[in-house]
C-alpha positions in Angstrom: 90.9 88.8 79.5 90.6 92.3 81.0 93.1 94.1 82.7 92.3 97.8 84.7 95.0 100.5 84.8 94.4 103.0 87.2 95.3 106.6 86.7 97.5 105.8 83.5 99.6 108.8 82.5 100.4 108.0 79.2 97.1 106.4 76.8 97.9 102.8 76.8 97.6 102.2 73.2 101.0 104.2 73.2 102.3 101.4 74.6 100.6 98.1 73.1 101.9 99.8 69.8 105.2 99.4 71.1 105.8 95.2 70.3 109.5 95.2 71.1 108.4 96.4 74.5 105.2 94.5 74.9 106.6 91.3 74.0 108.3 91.0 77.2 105.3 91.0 78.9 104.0 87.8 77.3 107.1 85.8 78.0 110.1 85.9 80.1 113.0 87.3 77.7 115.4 84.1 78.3 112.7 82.9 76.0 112.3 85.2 73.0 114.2 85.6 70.4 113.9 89.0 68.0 113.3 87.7 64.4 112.8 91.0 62.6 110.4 94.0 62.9 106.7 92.6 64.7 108.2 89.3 64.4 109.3 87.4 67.4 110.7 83.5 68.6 109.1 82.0 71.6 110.8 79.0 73.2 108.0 77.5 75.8 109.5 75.3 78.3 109.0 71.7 78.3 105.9 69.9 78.2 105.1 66.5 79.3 102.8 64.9 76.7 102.1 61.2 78.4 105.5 59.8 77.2 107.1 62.4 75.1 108.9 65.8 76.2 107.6 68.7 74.6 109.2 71.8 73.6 107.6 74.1 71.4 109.2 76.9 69.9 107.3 79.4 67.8 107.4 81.8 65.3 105.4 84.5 66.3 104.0 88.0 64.8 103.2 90.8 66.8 102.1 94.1 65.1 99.4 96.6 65.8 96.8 97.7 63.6 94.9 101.1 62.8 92.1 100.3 65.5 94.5 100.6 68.5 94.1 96.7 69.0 97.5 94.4 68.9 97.6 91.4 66.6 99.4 88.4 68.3 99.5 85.6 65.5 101.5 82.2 65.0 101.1 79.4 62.1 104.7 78.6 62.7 105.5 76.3 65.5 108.5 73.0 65.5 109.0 70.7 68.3 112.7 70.8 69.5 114.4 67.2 69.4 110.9 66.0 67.6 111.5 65.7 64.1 109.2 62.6 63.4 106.2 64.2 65.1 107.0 67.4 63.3 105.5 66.4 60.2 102.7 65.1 62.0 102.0 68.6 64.1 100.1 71.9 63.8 99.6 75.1 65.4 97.9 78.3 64.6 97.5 80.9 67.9 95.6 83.6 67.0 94.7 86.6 69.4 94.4 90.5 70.4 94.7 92.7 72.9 93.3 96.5 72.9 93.0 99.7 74.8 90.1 100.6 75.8 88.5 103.7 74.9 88.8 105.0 78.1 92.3 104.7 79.1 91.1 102.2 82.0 93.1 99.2 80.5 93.3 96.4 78.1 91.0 93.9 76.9 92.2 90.8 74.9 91.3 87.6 73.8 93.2 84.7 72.3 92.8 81.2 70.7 95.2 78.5 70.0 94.8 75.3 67.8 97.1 72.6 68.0 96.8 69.3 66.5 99.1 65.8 66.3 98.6 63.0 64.5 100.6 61.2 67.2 102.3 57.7 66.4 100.9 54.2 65.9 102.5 53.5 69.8 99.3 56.0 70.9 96.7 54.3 69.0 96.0 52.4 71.7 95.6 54.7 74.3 91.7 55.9 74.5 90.8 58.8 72.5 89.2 60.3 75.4 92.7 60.5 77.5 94.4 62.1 75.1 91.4 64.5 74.4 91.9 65.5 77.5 95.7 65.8 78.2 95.9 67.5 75.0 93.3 70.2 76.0 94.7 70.2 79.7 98.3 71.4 77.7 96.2 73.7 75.3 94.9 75.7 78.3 97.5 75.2 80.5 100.0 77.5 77.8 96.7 79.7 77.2 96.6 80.2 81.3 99.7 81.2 81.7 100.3 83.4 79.1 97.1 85.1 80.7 98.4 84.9 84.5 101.7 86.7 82.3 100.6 89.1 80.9 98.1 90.0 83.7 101.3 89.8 86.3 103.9 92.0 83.8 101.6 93.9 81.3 101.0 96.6 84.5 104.6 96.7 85.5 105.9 97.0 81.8 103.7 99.7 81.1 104.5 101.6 84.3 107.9 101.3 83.6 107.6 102.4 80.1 105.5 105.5 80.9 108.5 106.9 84.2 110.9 106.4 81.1 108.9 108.7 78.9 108.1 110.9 81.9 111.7 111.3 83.2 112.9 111.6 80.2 110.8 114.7 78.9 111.5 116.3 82.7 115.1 116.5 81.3 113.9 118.8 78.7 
């Protein structure tokens, strides 16, 4: 993913460093929850998984590091009302986002497994179908958190820097 910010005031990298801020620009805020420091609950709406309602909600770290880069990382993920398929589930999302060197914007990259070992009721359903409705799901979250970002990461971060600029205007 690559996102251009023209004529940015403040360096980005300011901002990406800022996760309590930044975290609102990967999901709506009805749907995060502040755990502690870099650490963050995501409620995703409902998924439709042939005959089961999903609804993920995970655990997830946010926290930069020394090479201006944000770590976005998750091995921590329930389904709500699910507990049977719980035991059955896994999830690891595991993904970046950094300034570039010139100030121009971010670039960013993200990957998320997710597996079930879904119910004897399934077993008869091809392997191909549910291949392909479970990838179809996979990207679908991946695409929107991308479309997200893309939308709010621009507006956050404009919003951000007119805070810091006001603010030392004051002065």
């Amino acid at each position: 993913m690559e996102i251009t910010i023209s004529d940015a005031p403040i360096p980005i990298h300011q901002y990406l460093s800022d996760t309590e801020r930044l975290v609102y620009a990967l999901a709506d805020p009805s749907q995060i929850k502040v755990l502690g420091p870099h650490t963050f609950q995501f409620s995703m709406r409902p998924i439709k998984f042939l005959m089961l309602t999903l609804e993920p909600v995970a655990d997830v770290q946010i926290y930069p590091n020394d090479r201006n880069e944000v770590i976005i990382y998750s091995d921590s993920c329930q389904l709500r009302n699910q507990s049977a398929l719980n035991r059955r589930f896994s999830f690891k999302l595991q993904g970046w986002l950094a300034a570039r060197d010139d100030n121009s914007g971010v670039s960013g990259n993200a990957q998320l497994d997710i597996s079930i070992d879904l119910p004897s009721a399934f077993r008869l359903t091809p392997k191909h179908l549910l291949e392909s409705t479970g990838n179809a799901i996979v990207n679908g979250i991946l695409i929107t958190i991308k479309q997200r970002l893309q939308r709010r990461l621009i507006h956050e971060y404009r919003g951000w820097t007119s805070g810091i600029m006001a603010s030392s205007k004051l002065r």
